[in-house]
FIMARVO-178472 format. One record per residue (C-alpha): residue in one letter; y, x, z. Coordinates in steps of 0.25 Angstrom, whole numbers, padded with zeros to 4 digits, always signed. Example, Ala and Ser with C-alpha at 12.3 -4.5 7.8 and 13.67 -1.06 7.14 Angstrom:
% FIMARVO-178472
A-0018+0049+0031
S-0004+0055+0029
END
This chain:
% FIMARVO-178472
X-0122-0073-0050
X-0121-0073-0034
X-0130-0061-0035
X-0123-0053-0042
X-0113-0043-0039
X-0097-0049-0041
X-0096-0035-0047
X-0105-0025-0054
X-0101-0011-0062
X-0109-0002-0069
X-0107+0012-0073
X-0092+0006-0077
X-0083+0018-0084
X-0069+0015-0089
X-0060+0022-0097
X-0046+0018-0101
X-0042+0018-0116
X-0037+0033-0118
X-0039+0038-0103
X-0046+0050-0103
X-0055+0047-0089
X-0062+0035-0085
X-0055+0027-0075
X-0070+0021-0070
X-0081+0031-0071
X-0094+0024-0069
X-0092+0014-0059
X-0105+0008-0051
X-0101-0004-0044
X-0106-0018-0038
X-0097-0029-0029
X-0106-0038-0022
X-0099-0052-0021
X-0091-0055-0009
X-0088-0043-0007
X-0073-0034-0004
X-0072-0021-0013
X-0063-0012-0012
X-0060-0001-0021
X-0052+0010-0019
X-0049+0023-0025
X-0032+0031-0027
X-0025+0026-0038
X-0031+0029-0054
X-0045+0028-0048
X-0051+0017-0055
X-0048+0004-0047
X-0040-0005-0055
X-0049-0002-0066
X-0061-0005-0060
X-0055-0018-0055
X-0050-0020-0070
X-0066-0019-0074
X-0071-0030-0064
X-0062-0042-0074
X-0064-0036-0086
X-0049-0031-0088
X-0058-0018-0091
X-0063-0018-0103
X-0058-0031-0110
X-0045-0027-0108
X-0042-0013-0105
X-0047-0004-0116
X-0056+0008-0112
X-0071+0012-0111
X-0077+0006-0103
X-0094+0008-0099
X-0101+0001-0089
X-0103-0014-0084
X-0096-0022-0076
X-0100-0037-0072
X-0092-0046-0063
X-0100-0058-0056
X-0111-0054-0068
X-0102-0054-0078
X-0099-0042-0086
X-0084-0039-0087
X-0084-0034-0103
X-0091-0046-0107
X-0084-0056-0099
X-0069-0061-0103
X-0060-0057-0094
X-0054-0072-0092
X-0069-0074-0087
X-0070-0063-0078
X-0056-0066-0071
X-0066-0079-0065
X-0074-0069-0059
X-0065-0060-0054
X-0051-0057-0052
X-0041-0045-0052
X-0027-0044-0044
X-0020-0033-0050
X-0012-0023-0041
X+0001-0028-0046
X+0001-0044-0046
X+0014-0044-0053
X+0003-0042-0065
X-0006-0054-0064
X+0006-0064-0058
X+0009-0074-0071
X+0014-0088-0063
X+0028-0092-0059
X+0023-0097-0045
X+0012-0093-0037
X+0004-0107-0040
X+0006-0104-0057
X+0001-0089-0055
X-0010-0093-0048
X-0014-0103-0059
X-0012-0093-0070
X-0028-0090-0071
X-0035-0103-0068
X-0026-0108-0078
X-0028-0098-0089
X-0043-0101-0086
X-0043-0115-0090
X-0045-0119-0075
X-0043-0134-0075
X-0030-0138-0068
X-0035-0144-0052
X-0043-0132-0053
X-0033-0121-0053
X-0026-0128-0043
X-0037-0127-0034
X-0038-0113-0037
X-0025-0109-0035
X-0024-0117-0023
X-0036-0110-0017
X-0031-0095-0023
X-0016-0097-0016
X-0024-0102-0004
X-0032-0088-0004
X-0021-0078-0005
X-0012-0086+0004
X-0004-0091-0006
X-0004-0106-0005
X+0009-0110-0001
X+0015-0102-0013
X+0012-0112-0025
X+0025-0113-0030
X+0030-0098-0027
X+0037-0093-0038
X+0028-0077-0040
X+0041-0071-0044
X+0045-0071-0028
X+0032-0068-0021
X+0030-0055-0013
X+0019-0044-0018
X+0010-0049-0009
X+0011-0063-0013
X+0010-0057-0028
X-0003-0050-0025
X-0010-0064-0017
X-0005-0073-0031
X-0011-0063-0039
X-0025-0064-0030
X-0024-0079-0032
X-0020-0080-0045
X-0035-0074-0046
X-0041-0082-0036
X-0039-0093-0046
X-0045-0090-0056
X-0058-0090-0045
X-0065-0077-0046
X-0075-0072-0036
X-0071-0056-0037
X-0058-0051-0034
X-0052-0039-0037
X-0037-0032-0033
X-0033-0021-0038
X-0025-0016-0025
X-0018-0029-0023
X-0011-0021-0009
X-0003-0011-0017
X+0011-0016-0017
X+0009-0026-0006
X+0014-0023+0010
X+0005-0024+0020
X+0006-0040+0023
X+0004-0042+0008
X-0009-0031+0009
X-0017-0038+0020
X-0013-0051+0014
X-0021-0046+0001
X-0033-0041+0010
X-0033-0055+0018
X-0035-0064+0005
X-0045-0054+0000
X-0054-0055+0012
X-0052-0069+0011
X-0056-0070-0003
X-0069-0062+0001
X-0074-0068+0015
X-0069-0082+0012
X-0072-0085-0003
X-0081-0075-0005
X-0074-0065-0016
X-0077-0052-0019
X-0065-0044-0019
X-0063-0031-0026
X-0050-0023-0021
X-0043-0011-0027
X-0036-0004-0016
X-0030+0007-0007
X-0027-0001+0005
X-0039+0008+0012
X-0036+0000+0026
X-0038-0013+0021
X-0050-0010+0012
X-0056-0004+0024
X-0054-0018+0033
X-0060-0027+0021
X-0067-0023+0010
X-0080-0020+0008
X-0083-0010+0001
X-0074+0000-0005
X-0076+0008-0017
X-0068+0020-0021
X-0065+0023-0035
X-0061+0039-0039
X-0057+0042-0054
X-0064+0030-0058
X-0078+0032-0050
X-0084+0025-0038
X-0083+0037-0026
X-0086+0028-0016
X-0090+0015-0010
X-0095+0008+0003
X-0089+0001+0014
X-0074+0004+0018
X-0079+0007+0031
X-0085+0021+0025
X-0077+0025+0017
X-0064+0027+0026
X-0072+0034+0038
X-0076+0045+0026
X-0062+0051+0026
X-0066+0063+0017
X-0069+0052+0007
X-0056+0043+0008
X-0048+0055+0006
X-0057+0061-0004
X-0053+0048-0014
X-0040+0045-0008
X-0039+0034-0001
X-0029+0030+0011
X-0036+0030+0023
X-0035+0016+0031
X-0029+0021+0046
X-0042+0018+0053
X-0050+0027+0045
X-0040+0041+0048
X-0043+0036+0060
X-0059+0033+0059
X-0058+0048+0054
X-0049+0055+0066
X-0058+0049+0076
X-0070+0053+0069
X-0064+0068+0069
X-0064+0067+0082
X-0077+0064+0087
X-0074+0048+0089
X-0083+0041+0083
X-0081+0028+0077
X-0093+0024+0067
X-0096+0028+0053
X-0089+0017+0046
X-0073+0017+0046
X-0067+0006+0055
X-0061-0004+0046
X-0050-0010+0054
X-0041-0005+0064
X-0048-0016+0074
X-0061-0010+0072
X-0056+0007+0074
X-0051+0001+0088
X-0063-0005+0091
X-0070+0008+0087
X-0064+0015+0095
X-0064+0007+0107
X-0079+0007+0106
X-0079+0022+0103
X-0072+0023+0118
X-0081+0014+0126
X-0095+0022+0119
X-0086+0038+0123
X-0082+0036+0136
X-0090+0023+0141
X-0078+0015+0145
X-0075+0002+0144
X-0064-0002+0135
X-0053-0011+0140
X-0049-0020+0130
X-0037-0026+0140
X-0028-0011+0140
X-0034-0003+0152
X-0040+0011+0150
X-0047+0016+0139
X-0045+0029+0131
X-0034+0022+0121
X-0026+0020+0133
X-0025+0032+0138
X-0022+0040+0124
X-0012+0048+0123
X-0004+0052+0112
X+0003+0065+0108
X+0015+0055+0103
X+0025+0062+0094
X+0041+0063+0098
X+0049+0051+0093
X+0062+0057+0083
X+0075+0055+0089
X+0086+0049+0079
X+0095+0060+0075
X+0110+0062+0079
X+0114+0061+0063
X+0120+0052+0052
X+0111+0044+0046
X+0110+0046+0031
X+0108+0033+0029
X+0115+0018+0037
X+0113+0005+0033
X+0121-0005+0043
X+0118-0019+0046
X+0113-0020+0031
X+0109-0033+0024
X+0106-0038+0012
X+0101-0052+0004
X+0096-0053-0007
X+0101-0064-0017
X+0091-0073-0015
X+0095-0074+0001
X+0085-0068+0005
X+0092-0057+0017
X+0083-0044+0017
X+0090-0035+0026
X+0095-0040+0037
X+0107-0029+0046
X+0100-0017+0043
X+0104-0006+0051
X+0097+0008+0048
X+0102+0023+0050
X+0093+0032+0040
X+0094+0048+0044
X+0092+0060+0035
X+0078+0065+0034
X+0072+0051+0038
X+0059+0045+0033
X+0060+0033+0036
X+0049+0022+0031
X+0052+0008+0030
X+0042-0001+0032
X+0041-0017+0033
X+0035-0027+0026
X+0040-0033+0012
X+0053-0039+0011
X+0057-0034+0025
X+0069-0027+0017
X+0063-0013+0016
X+0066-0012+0001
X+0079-0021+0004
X+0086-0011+0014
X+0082+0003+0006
X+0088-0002-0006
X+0100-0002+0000
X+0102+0010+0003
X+0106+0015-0012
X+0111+0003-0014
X+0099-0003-0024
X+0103-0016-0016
X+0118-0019-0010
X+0120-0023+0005
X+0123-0038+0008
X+0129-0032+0020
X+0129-0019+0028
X+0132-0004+0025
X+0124+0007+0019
X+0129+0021+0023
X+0123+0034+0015
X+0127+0046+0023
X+0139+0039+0029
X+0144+0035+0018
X+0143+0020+0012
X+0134+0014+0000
X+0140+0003-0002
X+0147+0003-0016
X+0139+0018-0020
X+0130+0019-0035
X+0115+0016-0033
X+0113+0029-0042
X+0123+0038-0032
X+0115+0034-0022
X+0101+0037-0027
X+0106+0051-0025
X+0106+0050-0012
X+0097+0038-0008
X+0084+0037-0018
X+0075+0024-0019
X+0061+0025-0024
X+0055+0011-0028
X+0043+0004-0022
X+0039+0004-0037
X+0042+0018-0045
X+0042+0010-0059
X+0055+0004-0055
X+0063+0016-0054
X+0054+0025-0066
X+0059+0024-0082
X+0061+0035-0088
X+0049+0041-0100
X+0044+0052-0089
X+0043+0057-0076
X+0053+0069-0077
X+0063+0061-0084
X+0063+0050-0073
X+0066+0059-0063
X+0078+0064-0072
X+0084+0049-0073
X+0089+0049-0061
X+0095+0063-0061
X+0101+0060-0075
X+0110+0049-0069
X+0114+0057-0059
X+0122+0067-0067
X+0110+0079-0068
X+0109+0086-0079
X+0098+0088-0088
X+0093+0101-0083
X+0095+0096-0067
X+0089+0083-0070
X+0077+0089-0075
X+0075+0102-0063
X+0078+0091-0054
X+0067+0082-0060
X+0055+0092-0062
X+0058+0097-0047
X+0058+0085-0041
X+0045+0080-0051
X+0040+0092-0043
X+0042+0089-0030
X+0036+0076-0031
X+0024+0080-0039
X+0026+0075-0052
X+0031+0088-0060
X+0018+0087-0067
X+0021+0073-0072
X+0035+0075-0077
X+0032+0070-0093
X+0025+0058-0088
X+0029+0045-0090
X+0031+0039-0076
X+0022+0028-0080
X+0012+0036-0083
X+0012+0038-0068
X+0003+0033-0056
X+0012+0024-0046
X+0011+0035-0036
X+0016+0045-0047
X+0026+0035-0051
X+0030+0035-0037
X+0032+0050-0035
X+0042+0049-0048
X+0050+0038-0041
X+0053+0046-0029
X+0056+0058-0038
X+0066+0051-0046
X+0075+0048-0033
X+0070+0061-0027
X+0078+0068-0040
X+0091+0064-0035
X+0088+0069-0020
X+0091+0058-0013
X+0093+0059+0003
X+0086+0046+0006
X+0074+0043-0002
X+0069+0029-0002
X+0055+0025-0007
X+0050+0010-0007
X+0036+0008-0003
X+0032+0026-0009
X+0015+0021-0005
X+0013+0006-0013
X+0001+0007-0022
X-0002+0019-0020
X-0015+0027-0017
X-0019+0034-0005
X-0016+0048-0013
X-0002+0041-0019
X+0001+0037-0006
X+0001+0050+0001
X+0007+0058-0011
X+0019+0049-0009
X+0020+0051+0005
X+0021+0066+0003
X+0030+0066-0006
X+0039+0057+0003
X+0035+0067+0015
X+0040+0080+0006
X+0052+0071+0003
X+0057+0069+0016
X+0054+0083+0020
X+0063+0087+0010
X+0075+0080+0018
X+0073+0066+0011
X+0075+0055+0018
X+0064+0045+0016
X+0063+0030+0018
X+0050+0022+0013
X+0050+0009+0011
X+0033+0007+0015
X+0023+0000+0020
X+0014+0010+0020
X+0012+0013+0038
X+0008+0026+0033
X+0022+0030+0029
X+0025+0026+0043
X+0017+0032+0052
X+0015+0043+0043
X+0028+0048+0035
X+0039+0041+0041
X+0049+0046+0052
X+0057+0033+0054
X+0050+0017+0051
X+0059+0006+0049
X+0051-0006+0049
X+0057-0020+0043
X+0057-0033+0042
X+0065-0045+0038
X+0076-0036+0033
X+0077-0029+0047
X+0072-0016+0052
X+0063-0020+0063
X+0060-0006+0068
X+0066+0009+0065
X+0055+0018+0071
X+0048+0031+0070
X+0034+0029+0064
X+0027+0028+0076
X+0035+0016+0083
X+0034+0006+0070
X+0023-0001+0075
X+0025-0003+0091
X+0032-0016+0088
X+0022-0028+0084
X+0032-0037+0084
X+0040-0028+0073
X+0028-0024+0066
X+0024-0041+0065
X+0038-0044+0060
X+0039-0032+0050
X+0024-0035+0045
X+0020-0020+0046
X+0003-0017+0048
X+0004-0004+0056
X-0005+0007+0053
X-0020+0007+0057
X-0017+0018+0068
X-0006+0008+0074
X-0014-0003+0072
X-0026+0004+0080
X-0017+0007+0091
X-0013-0008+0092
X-0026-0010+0093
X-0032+0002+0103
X-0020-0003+0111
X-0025-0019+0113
X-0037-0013+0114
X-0037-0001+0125
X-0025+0000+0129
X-0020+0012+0121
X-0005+0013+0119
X-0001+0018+0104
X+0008+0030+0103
X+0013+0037+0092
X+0005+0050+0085
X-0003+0044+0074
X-0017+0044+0070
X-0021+0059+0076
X-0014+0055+0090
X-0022+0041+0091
X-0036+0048+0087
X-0031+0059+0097
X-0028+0049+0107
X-0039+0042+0107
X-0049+0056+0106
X-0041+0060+0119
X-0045+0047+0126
X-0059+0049+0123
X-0059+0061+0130
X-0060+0070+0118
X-0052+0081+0111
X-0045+0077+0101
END
């Protein structure tokens, strides 16, 4: 058996009962052991349903064609029972909500070795062993009602550990989680692989981290393999990321500036920020044949120069918004904001960033009064809150959900976009002009007879924000726009919020997507411990270690590069972006840029 492949498809097509296409179109595949797969492709592509193949959820229990073969560890996946495949190997759905069964984290864990038969000192050596693994060993007796996303996803990863396959499988295990929780996930992977000699099979679109550890990569395109080889390759062929919509990891936009410009840096696509700066710092001792001075004195980094963009003045105008000396404790004791203290202008984009339970959500909602203040004032426009109708405010103050199916009911998309107009007085005729105009602006006219949960999440998000946008609402607030979305999702959504903010809208974003930050936002306001740390323009959010440490923030690839340039050479980071650090850096190699 150690001969063979852990994985092994051949000339596998899928259809799903009643779908008119197949959703896997002759897939040719083989996953040495040991090895980390990642697979990626935009959303719809065929991911989760090829992982649903590897445990034999596809065929036995989801009805459809199916042709082709697929053997797992030798064993063929539509003659094997699914109870027997799960020993081989294990699947960890995106949501872990779905596969969590115990009442504490111990219990949950349990649940398949004992399903198994799996005599009694047995699973508690296993369940020892897997809550060792994801860093989970202190948590026995937690009750899994109160654990974060994060420590959802790690149980769920154990509770397959358990059962004691060789192979495992995620299906984008990252979606919902915030950065710590991400690289938590990709820390117990790599584990798994290097320590215990796992083969790992990951669904995902976190491109900079599939790019640091996997593999391989292979990318999936309306159901067929369009690509595959090491991570390396694929982010330096840029025509070819953007070609099946992928989010390019920081480093590579950069791999591919620099390559614009005559600097070579290698075939192969550096994989970590580390290794760009080495890169590059070898690139400048081969150019100009001087030694680099790893202590801060000379080279070309420490002479760049920046064309550094003006810095905003505030404006000498009322604020819209003012929230003094604001707290708030939640019943259980627990205090999440902490004096707040904030002045919110007409026409700001201000993004909120921070890592969970730093009171991001906490402090937003109070501003339409979703939760009440345990102490402190809210002023809209000068005027107090306190006292005033949730639904009166919505007209002026609009919240969009991290998750659009809390806030989506109604039997079709036009009609939910008429809900809230209906319980503001409009009549019939105005709700409905109102309705398609805005369904317009938003891109969803086409989809107005729809039921909403017919919908992709991306989708579902669009109608969410078009409800609230109905009602015109001078301050629009949207919890986390970007979770669990693709690359093409992801950047539909930002354009949408661009549009809206030109428009006169102004926009807060709750996020923990650096993108936003350094790319949309006007004003950052980072977190933590239910305080604001820093209030900012984009460009100052990451100077402070010591706030960044605190908060828990990951700064982008580009920041991250100049912290490292700068310990490196010398180089002193200013603002200006991507182009104005490839410019730089051209500039001090003595070319044009």
């Amino acid at each position: 058996m150690q001969d063979q492949p852990a994985v092994k498809v051949e000339q596998l097509t899928y259809t799903y009962d009643k779908a008119q296409a197949p959703s896997l179109d002759q897939i040719q595949l083989e996953i040495r052991r040991g090895s980390f797969i990642a697979v990626m492709g935009e959303t719809g592509a065929g991911k989760t349903s090829l992982l649903m193949t590897l445990n034999g959820l596809i065929p036995q229990f989801l009805e459809g064609e199916f042709h082709g073969e697929v053997t797992i560890a030798g064993y063929s996946t539509q003659q094997v029972p699914v109870q027997n495949l799960i020993q081989e190997i294990g699947l960890v759905l995106q949501d872990p909500d779905t596969q969590i069964f115990g009442l504490t984290v111990w219990e949950d864990a349990a649940f398949g070795p004992s399903n198994l038969g799996v005599p009694l000192d047995e699973i508690h050596r296993r369940v020892d062993t897997a809550l060792e693994r994801v860093g989970l060993a202190h948590f026995h007796e937690r009750s899994t009602e109160f654990l974060s996303g994060g420590e959802k996803q790690r149980l769920a990863v154990a509770g397959v550990l358990a059962i004691g396959p060789s192979i495992l499988a995620l299906d984008e295990p990252t979606s919902e989680l915030d950065p710590e929780g991400k690289d938590a996930i990709f820390e117990i992977v790599d584990s798994l692989k290097h320590e215990h000699g796992m083969t790992i099979i990951l669904a995902e679109h976190e491109s900079e981290r599939v790019l640091a550890h996997a593999d391989a990569v292979v990318v999936l395109q309306e159901g067929k393999i369009v690509w595959r080889g090491e991570p390396q390759m694929l982010f330096a062929d840029e025509e070819s990321v953007r070609r099946f919509q992928l989010r390019p990891p920081g480093i590579a936009t950069l791999f591919w500036e620099f390559r614009k410009q005559g600097i070579g840096l290698g075939d192969a696509c550096p994989r970590t920020v580390q290794e760009m700066a080495a890169r590059l710092l070898a690139n400048e001792q081969k150019e100009q044949g001087r030694a680099v001075d790893r202590e801060g004195h000379e080279p070309f980094l420490a002479a760049a120069q920046f064309d550094a963009a003006a810095v905003g003045e505030r404006r000498d105008e009322a604020p819209i918004l003012s929230i003094n000396n604001l707290t708030h404790t939640y019943h259980n004791g627990h205090q999440a904001l902490k004096g707040i203290d904030l002045d919110v202008y007409a026409g700001d984009y201000i993004a909120i960033i921070g890592q969970n339970g730093a009171g991001k959500s906490t402090l937003c909602k109070h501003f339409n009064r979703l939760l009440t203040p345990t102490g402190g004032s809210i002023l809209f426009q000068g005027e107090s809150i306190a006292g005033k109708d949730t639904a009166d405010l919505a007209r002026h103050i609009g919240y969009v959900f991290q998750n659009p199916d809390h806030q989506i009911f109604s039997a079709s998309v036009l009609e939910e976009v008429m809900y809230g107009l209906r319980i503001q007085g409009f009549s019939e005729s105005e709700q409905k002009e109102k309705a398609l105009e805005v369904l317009a602006f938003v891109g969803l006219d086409a989809y107005s007879e729809r039921h909403p949960f017919s919908l992709g999440k991306g989708l579902r998000q669009r109608l969410a924000v078009a409800t609230i946008l109905a009602l015109e609402p001078q301050i629009l607030i949207i919890d986390e726009p970007t979770t669990g979305q693709d690359w093409r999702g992801t950047q539909s959504m930002l354009e949408l919020i661009g549009k809206l903010h030109e428009r006169g809208h102004t926009i807060i974003l709750i996020t923990h997507n650096m993108q936003i930050v350094t790319e949309h936002a006007k004003r950052v306001l980072i977190m933590g411990q239910g305080r604001i740390l820093k209030d900012c323009k984009p460009w100052h959010a990451f100077e402070d270690p010591a706030i960044l440490k605190a908060a828990n923030i990951k700064p982008t690839q580009l920041v991250q590069l100049e912290s490292e340039l700068a310990a490196m050479s010398g180089f002193v980071p200013q603002p200006g972006g991507e182009r104005a650090l490839v410019k730089a850096i051209v500039k001090g190699m003595g070319r044009d840029a």
